[in-house]
C-alpha positions as CSV (number, residue, x, y, z in Angstrom):
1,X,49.9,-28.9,-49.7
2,X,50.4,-31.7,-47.7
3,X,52.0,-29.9,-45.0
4,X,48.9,-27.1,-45.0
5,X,46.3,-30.4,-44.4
6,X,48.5,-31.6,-41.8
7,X,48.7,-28.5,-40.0
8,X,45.1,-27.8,-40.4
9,X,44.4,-31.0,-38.6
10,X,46.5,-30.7,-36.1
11,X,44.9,-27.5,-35.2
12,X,41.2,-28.7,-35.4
13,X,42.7,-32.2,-33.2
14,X,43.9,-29.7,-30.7
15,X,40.6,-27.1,-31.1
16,X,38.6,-30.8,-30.0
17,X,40.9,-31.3,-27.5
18,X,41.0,-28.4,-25.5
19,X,37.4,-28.8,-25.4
20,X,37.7,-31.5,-23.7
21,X,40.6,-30.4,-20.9
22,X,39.4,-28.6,-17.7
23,X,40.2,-25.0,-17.3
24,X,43.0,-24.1,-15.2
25,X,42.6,-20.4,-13.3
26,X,45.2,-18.0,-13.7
27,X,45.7,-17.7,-10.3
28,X,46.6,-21.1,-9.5
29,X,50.2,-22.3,-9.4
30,X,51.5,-23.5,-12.6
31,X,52.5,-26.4,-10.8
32,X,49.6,-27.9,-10.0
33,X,47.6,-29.8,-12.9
34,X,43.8,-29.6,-13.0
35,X,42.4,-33.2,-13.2
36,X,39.3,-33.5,-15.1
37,X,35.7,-33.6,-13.2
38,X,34.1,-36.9,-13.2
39,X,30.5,-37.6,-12.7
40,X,29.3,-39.5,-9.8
41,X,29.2,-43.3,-10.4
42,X,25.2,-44.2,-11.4
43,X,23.2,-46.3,-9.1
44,X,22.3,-48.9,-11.7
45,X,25.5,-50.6,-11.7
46,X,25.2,-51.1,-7.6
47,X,21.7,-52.0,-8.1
48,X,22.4,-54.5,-10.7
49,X,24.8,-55.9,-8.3
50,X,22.4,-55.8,-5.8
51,X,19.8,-57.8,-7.9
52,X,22.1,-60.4,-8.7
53,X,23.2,-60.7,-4.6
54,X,19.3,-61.1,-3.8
55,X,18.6,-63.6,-7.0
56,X,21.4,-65.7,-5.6
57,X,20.2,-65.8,-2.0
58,X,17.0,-66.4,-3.3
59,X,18.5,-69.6,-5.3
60,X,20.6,-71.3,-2.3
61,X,17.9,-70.0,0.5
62,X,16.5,-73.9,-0.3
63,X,20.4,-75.3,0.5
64,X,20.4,-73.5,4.0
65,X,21.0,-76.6,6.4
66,X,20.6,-75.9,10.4
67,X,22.7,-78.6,12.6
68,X,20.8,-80.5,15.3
69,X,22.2,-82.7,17.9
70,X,19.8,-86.1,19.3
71,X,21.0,-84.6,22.8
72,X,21.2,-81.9,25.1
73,X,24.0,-79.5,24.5
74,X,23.2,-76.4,26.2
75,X,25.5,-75.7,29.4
76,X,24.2,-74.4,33.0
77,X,26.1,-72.5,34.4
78,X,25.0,-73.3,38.3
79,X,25.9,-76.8,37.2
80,X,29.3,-75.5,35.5
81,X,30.0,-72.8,38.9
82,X,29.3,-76.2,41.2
83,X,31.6,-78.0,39.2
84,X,34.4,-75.4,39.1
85,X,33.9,-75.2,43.0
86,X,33.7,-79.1,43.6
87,X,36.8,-79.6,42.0
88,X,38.7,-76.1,43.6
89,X,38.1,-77.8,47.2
90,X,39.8,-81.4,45.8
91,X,42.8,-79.3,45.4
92,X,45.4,-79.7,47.9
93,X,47.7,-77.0,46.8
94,X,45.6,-73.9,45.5
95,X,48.8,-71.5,46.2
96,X,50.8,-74.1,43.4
97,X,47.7,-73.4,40.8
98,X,47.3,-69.5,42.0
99,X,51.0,-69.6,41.0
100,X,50.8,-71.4,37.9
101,X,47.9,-69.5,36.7
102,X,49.9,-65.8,37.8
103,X,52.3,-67.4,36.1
104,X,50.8,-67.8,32.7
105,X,49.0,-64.7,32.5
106,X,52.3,-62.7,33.0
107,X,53.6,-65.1,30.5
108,X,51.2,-64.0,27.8
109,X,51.3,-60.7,28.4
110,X,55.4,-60.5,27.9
111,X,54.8,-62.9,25.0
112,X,52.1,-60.0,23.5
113,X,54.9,-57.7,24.6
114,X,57.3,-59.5,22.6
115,X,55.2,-60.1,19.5
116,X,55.0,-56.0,19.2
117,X,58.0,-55.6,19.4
118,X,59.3,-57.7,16.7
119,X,55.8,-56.8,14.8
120,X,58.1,-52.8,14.6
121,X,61.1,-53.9,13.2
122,X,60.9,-53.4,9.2
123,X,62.0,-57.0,8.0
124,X,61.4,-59.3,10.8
125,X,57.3,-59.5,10.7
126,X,57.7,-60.8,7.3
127,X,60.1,-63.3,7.8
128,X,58.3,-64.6,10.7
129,X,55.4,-64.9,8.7
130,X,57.4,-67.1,6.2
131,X,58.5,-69.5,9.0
132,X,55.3,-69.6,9.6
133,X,54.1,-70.5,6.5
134,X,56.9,-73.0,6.4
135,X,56.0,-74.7,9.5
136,X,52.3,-74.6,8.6
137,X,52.9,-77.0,5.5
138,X,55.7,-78.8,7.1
139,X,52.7,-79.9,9.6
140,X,50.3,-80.4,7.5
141,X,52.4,-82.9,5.3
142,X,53.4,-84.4,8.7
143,X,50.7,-84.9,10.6
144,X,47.0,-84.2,8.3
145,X,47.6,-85.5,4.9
146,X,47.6,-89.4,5.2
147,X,45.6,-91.4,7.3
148,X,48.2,-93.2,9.2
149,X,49.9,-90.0,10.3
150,X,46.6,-88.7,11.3
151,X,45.7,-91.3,13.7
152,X,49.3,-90.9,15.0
153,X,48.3,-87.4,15.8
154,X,45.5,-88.3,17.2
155,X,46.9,-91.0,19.8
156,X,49.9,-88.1,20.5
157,X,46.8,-85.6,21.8
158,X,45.4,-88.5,23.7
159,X,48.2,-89.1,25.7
160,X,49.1,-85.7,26.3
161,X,45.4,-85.3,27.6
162,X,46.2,-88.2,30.0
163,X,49.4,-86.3,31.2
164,X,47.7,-83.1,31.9
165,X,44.7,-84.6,33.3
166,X,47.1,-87.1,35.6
167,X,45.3,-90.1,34.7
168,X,48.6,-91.8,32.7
């Protein structure tokens, strides 16, 4: 008797479920499975979501802050072309700076040269970004977390502006 209920609801479980399976065409490989059709997502759900973006915009729209400056920051660029030439006649050796300048551009063009290469080998691009990463916090501890360190920085940048500007 038992066995006669259990077989009866096995057949009615499976009845229930083949209701619920999509039909799969004769003509179709049998190797293929038919997934089953799901309805498009409703628009409620993005225009909930939508609702709750604009409330929240609404709310912090009073915490917008704009930056000001007491002076004059805007740049013009006759004055910035009259200083670029005033200061390209005070050279002395403009084939030295053509030079160096030749120089770097065809240095950062191999160097983007290099970086794809190494960007297609499997492992590398990974392990570089590790070193990275690794150098990254080794700085940080170095030179930005404590005060001292970061005035130390600070005076290093200094004095390599006084190199590179010849003033030192």
């Amino acid at each position: 008797m038992a066995a006669a209920a259990y077989a009866g609801t096995s057949s009615s479980m499976a009845a229930a479920t083949t209701g619920l399976l999509p039909r799969v065409h004769a003509n179709h490989s049998s190797r293929f499975l038919a997934l089953p059709y799901l309805p498009p997502r409703s628009s409620t759900s993005s225009l909930r979501i939508f609702s709750n973006n604009l409330s929240e915009s609404r709310r912090f729209s009073s915490l917008q802050v704009k930056a000001s400056s007491t002076e004059d920051t805007s740049v013009d660029s006759s004055e910035l072309i009259s200083d670029l030439k005033e200061k390209w006649d005070k050279l002395e050796n403009k084939s030295t700076v053509i030079i160096y300048g030749g120089g770097a551009l065809v240095a950062v063009w191999i160097s983007s040269i290099l970086v794809g290469a190494i960007n297609s080998v499997p492992l590398l691009p990974k392990i570089m970004e590790l070193v990275g990463l690794g150098y990254t916090g080794w700085f940080v501890y170095r030179y930005l977390l404590f005060k001292s360190s970061r005035k130390e920085l600070a005076e290093d940048i200094e004095s390599l502006k006084k190199k590179i500007a010849g003033t030192e």
